[in-house]
Every structure is written in C-alpha cells, then in structure tokens.
N, CA, C and O atoms as a GROMACS GRO file, in nm:
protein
  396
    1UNK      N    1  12.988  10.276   7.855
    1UNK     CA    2  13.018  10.361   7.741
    1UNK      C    3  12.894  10.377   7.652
    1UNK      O    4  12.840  10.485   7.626
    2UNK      N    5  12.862  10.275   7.614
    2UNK     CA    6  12.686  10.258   7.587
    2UNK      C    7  12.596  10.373   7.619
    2UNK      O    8  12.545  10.440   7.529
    3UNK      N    9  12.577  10.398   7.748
    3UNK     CA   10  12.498  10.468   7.803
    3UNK      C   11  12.519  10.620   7.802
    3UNK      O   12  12.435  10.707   7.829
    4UNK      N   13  12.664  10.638   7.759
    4UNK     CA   14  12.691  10.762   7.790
    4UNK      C   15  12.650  10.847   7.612
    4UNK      O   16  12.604  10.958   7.587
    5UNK      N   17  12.696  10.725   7.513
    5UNK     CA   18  12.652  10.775   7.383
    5UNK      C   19  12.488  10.806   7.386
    5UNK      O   20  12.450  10.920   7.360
    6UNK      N   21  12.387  10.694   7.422
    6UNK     CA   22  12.250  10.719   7.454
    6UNK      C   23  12.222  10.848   7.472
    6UNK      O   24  12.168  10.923   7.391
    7UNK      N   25  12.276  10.887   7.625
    7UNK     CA   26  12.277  11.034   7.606
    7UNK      C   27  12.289  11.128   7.582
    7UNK      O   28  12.201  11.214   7.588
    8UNK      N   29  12.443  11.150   7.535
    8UNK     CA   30  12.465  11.221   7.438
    8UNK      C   31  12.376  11.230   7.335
    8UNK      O   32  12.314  11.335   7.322
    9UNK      N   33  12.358  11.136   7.256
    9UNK     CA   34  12.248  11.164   7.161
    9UNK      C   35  12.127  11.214   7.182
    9UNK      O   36  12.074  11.282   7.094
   10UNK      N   37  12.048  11.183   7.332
   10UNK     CA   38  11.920  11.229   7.405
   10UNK      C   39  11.945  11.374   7.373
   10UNK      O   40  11.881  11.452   7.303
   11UNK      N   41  12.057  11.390   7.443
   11UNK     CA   42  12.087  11.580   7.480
   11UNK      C   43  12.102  11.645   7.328
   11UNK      O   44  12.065  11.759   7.300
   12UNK      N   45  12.157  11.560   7.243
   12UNK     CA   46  12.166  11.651   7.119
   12UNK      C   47  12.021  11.638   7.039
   12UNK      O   48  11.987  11.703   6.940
   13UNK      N   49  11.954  11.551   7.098
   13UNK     CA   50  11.790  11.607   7.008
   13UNK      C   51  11.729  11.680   7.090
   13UNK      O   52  11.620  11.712   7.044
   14UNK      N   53  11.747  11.721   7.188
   14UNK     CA   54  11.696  11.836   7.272
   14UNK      C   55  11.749  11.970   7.211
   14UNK      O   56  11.709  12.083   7.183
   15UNK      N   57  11.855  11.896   7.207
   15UNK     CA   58  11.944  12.096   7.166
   15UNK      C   59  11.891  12.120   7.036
   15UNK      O   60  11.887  12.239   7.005
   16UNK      N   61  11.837  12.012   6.927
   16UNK     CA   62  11.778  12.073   6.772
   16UNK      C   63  11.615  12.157   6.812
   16UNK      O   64  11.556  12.237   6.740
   17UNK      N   65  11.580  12.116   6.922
   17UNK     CA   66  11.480  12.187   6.953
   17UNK      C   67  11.447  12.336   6.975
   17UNK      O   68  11.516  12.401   7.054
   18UNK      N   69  11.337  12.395   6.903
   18UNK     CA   70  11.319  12.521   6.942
   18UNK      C   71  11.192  12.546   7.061
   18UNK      O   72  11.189  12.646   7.134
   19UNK      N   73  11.128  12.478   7.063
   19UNK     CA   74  11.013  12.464   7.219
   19UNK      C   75  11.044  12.301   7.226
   19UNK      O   76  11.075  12.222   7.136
   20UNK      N   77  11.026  12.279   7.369
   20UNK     CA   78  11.045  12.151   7.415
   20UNK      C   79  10.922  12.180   7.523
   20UNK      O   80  10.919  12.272   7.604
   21UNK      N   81  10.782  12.038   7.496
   21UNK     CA   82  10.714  12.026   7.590
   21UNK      C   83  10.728  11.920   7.672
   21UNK      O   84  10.669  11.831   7.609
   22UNK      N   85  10.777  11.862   7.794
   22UNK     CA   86  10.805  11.781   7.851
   22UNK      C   87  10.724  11.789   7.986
   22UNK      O   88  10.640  11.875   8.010
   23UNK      N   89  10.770  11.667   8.088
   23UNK     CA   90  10.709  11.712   8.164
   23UNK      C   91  10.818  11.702   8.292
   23UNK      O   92  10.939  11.689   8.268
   24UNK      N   93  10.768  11.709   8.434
   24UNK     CA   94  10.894  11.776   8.522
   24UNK      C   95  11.010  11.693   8.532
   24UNK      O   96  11.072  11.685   8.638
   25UNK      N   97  11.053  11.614   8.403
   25UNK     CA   98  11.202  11.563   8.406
   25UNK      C   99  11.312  11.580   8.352
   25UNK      O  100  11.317  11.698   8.314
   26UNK      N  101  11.434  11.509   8.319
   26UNK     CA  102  11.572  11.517   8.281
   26UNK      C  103  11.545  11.590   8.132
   26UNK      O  104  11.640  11.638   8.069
   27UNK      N  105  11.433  11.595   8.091
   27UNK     CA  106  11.450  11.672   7.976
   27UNK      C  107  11.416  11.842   7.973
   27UNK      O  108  11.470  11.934   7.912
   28UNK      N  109  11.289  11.840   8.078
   28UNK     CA  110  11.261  11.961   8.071
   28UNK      C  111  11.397  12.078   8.139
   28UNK      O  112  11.414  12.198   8.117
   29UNK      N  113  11.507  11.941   8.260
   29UNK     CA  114  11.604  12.034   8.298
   29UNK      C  115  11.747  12.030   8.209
   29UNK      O  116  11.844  12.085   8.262
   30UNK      N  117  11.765  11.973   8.085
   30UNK     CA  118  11.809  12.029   7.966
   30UNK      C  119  11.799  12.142   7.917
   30UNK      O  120  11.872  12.240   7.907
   31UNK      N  121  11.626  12.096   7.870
   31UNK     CA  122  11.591  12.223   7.765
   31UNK      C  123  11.645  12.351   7.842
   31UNK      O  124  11.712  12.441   7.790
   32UNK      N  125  11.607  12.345   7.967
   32UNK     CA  126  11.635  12.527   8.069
   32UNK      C  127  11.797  12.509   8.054
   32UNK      O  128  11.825  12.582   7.959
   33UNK      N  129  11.877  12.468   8.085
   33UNK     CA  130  12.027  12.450   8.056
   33UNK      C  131  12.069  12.462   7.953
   33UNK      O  132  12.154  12.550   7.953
   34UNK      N  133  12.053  12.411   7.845
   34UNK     CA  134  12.030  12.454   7.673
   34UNK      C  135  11.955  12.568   7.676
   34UNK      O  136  11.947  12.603   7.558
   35UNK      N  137  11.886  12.657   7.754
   35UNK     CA  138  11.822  12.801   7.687
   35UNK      C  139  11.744  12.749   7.600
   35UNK      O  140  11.789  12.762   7.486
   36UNK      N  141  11.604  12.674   7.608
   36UNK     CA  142  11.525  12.624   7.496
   36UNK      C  143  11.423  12.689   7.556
   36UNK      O  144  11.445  12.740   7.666
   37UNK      N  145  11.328  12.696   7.510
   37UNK     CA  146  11.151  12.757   7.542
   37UNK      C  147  11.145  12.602   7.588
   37UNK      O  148  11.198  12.506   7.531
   38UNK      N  149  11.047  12.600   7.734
   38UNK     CA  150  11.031  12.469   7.764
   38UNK      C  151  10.896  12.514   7.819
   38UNK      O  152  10.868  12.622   7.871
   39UNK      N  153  10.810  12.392   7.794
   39UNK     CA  154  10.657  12.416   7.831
   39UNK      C  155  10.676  12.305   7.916
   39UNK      O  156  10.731  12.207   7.865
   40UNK      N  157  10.636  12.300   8.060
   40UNK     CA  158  10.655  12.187   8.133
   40UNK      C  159  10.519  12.147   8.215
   40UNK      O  160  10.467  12.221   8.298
   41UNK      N  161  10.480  12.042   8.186
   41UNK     CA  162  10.362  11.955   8.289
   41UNK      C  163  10.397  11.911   8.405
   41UNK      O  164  10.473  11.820   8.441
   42UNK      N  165  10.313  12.010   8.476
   42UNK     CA  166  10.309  11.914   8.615
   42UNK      C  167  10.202  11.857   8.686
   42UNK      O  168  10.123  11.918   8.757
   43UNK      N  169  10.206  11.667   8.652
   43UNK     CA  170  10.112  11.576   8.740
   43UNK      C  171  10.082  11.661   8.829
   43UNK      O  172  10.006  11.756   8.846
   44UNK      N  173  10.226  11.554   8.922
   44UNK     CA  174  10.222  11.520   9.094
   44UNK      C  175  10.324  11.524   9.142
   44UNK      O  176  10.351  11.435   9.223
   45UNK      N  177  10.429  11.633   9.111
   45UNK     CA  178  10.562  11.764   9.116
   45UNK      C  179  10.527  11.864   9.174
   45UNK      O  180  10.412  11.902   9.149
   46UNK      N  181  10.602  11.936   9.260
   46UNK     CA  182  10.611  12.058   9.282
   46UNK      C  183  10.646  12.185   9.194
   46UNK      O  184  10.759  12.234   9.194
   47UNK      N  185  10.570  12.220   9.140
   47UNK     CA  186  10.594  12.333   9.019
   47UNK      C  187  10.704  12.462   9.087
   47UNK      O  188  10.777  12.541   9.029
   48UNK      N  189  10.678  12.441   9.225
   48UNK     CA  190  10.720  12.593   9.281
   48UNK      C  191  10.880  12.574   9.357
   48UNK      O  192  10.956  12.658   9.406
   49UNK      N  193  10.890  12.431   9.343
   49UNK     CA  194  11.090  12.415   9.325
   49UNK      C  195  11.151  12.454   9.222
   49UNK      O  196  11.274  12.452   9.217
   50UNK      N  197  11.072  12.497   9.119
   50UNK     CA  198  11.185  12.494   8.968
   50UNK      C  199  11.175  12.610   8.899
   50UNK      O  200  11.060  12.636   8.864
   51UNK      N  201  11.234  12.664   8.877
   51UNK     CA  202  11.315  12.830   8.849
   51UNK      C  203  11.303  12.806   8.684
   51UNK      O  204  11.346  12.724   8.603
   52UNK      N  205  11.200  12.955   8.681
   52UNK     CA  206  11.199  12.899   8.502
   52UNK      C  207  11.283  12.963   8.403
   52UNK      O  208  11.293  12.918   8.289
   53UNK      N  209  11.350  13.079   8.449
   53UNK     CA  210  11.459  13.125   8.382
   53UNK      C  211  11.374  13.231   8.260
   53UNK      O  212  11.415  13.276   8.154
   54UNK      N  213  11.280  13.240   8.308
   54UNK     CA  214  11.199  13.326   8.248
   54UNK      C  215  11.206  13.236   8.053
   54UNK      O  216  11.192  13.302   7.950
   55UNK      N  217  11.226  13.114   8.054
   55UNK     CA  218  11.201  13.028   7.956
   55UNK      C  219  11.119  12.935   7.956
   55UNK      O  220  11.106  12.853   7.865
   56UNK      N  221  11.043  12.941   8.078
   56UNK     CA  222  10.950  12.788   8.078
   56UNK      C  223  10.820  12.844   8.099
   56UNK      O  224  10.816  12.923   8.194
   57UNK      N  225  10.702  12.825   8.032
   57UNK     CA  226  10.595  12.803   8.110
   57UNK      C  227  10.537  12.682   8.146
   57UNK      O  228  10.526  12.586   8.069
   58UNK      N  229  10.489  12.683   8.293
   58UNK     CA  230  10.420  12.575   8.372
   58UNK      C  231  10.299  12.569   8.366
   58UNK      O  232  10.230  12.662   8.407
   59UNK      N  233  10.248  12.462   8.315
   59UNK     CA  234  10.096  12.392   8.266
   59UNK      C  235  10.114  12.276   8.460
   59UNK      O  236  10.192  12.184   8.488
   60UNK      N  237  10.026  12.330   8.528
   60UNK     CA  238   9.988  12.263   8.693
   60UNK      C  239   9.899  12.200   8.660
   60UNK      O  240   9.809  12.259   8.600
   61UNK      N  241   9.886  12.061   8.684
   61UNK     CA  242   9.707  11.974   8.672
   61UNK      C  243   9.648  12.062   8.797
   61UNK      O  244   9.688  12.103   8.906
   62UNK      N  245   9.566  12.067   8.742
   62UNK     CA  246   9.411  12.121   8.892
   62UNK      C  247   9.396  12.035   8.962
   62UNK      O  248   9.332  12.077   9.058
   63UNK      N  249   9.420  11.928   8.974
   63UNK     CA  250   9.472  11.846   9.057
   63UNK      C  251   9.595  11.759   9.135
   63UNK      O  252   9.597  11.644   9.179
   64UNK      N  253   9.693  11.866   9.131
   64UNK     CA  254   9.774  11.872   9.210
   64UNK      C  255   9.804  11.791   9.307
   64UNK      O  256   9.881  11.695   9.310
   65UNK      N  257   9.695  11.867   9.432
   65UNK     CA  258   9.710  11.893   9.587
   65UNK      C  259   9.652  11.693   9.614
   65UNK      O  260   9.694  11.618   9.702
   66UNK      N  261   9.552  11.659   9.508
   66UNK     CA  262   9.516  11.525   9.496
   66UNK      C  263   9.621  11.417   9.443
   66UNK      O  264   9.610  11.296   9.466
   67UNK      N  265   9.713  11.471   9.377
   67UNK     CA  266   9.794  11.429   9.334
   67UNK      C  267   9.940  11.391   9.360
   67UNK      O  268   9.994  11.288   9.319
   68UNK      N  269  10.001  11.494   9.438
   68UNK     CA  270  10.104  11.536   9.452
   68UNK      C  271  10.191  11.386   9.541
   68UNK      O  272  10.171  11.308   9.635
   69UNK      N  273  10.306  11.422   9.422
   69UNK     CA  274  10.392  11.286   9.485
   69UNK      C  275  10.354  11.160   9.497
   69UNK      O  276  10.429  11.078   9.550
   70UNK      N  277  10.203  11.119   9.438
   70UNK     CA  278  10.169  11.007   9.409
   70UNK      C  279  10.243  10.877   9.281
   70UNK      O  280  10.274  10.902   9.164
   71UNK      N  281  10.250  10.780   9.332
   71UNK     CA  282  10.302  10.701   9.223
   71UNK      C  283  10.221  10.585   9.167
   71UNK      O  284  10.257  10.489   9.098
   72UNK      N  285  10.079  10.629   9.226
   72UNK     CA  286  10.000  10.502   9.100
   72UNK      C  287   9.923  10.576   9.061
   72UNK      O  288   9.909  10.688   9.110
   73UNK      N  289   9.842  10.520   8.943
   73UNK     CA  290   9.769  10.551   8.818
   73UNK      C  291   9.594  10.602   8.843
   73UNK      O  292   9.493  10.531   8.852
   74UNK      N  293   9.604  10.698   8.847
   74UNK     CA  294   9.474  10.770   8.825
   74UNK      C  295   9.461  10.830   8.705
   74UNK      O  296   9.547  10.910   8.668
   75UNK      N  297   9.335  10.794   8.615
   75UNK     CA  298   9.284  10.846   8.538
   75UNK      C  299   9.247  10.972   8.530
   75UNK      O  300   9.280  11.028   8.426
   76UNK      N  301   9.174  11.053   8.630
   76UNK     CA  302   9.117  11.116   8.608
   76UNK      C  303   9.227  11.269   8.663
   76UNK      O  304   9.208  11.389   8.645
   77UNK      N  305   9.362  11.182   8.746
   77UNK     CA  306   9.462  11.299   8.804
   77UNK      C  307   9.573  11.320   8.660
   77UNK      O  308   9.620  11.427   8.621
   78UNK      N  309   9.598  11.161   8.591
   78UNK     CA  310   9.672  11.187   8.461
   78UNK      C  311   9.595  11.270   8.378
   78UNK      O  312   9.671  11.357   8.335
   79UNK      N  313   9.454  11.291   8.323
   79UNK     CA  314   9.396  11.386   8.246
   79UNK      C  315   9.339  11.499   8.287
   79UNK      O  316   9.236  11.553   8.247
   80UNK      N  317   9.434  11.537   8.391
   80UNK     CA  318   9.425  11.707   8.438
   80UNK      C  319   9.416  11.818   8.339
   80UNK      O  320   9.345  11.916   8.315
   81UNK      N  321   9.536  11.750   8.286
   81UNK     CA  322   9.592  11.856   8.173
   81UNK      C  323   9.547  11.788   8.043
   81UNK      O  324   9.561  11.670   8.012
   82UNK      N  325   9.484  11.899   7.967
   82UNK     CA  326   9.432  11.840   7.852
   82UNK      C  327   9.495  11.874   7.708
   82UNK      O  328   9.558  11.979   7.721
   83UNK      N  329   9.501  11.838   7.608
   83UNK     CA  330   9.578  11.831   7.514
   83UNK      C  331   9.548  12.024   7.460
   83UNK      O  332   9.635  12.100   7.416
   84UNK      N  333   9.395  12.056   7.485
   84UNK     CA  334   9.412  12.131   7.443
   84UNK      C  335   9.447  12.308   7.492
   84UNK      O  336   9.441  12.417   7.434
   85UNK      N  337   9.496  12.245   7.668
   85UNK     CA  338   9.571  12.364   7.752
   85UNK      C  339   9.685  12.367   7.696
   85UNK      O  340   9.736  12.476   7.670
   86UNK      N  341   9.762  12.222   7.659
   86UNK     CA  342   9.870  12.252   7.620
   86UNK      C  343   9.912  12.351   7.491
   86UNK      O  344   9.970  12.460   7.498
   87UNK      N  345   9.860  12.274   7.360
   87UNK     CA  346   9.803  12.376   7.258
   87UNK      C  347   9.857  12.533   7.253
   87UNK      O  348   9.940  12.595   7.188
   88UNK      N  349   9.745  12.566   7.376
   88UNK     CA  350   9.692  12.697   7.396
   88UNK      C  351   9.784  12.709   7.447
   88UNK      O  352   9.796  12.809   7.377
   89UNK      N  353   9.901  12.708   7.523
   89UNK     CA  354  10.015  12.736   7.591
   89UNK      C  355  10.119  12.738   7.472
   89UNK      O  356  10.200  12.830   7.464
   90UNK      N  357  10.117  12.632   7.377
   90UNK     CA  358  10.213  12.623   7.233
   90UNK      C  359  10.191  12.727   7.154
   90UNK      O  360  10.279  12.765   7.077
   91UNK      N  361  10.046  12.799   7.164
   91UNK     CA  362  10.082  12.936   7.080
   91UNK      C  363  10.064  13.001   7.077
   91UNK      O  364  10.042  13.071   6.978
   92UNK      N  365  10.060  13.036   7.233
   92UNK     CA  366  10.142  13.164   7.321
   92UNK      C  367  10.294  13.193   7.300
   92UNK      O  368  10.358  13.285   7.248
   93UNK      N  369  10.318  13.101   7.350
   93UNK     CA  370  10.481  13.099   7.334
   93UNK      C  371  10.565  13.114   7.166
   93UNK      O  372  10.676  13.154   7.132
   94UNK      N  373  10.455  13.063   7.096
   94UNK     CA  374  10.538  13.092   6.956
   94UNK      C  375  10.430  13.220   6.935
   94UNK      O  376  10.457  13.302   6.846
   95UNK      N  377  10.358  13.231   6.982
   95UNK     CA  378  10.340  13.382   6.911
   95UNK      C  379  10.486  13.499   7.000
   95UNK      O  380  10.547  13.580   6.930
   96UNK      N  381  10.507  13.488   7.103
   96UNK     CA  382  10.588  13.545   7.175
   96UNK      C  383  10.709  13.532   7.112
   96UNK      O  384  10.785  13.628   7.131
   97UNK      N  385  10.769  13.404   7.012
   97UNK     CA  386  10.878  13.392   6.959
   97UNK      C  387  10.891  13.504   6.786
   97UNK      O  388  10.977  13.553   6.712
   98UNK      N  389  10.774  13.496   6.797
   98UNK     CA  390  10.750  13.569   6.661
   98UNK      C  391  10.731  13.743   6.687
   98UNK      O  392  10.744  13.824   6.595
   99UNK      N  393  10.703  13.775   6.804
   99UNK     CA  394  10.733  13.907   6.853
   99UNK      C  395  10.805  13.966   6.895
   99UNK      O  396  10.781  14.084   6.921
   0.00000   0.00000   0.00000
C-alpha cells in the first residue's frame, strides 16, 4: 500500500509539470501519457522505439552506437549530452509554447 501512495504522488508531480526533462524512463512515459512537453535523453536506449506524440523532443548522445544497452559507467558516453544541448532544446520548446 506504501508503494502504491509513493506513486501516486510520483505521478502527481509529473502532472504539475509543464516541460518534463527526463531521461528514457517511467517518467518520461508519464509525461507522454499525461500530454506534458517531454524533452527526453538518450544514453544507451533506443530513441527509435518510442513514439513522441508529436510532444517529446529527443536529445541522442553521439555516442549511442558506443553505448547502446550498456550498463557500466563511462565518463565520457554519460557526458554525451551536455547541459548546454539540453538548454538549447528547453528554449525551443518554450519558445514553441509561447507561439
């Protein structure tokens, strides 16, 4: 019962959201289910399984294909994506919200 309030509560701070940047998990497939603007990172995911509902844009590390489906720690594959692609993707999308 515990667990189920947890989430509930998870899902209802998603839903106060107006962009949600996450990356390819249980949140980013909320936000698209909730109809949220979702900016989603992808490590070492397949970007090209997930249907964006014309609400998501996908930020791909350039290193991918080095990456992909890996489960230990690279430095240099975790800082694919840099704080300031994301950014630049954050205001796109709110300029788009404002148009």
């Amino acid at each position: 019962m515990k667990q189920k309030k947890i989430l509930m509560n998870y899902i209802k701070g998603i839903d106060k959201a107006n962009i949600l940047i996450c990356g390819d998990t249980l949140a980013m497939h909320l936000g698209l289910f909730l109809k949220k603007r979702v900016i989603a990172l992808f490590l070492c995911t397949s970007p090209w399984e997930i249907y964006d509902y014309n609400r998501m844009e996908k930020i791909i590390n350039p290193y991918l294909k080095e990456a992909f489906y890996r489960r230990d720690y690279d430095k240099k594959l975790v800082k694919g994506i840099s704080v300031e692609k994301v950014f630049e993707v954050f205001q796109k999308v709110v300029s788009n919200l404002k148009s």
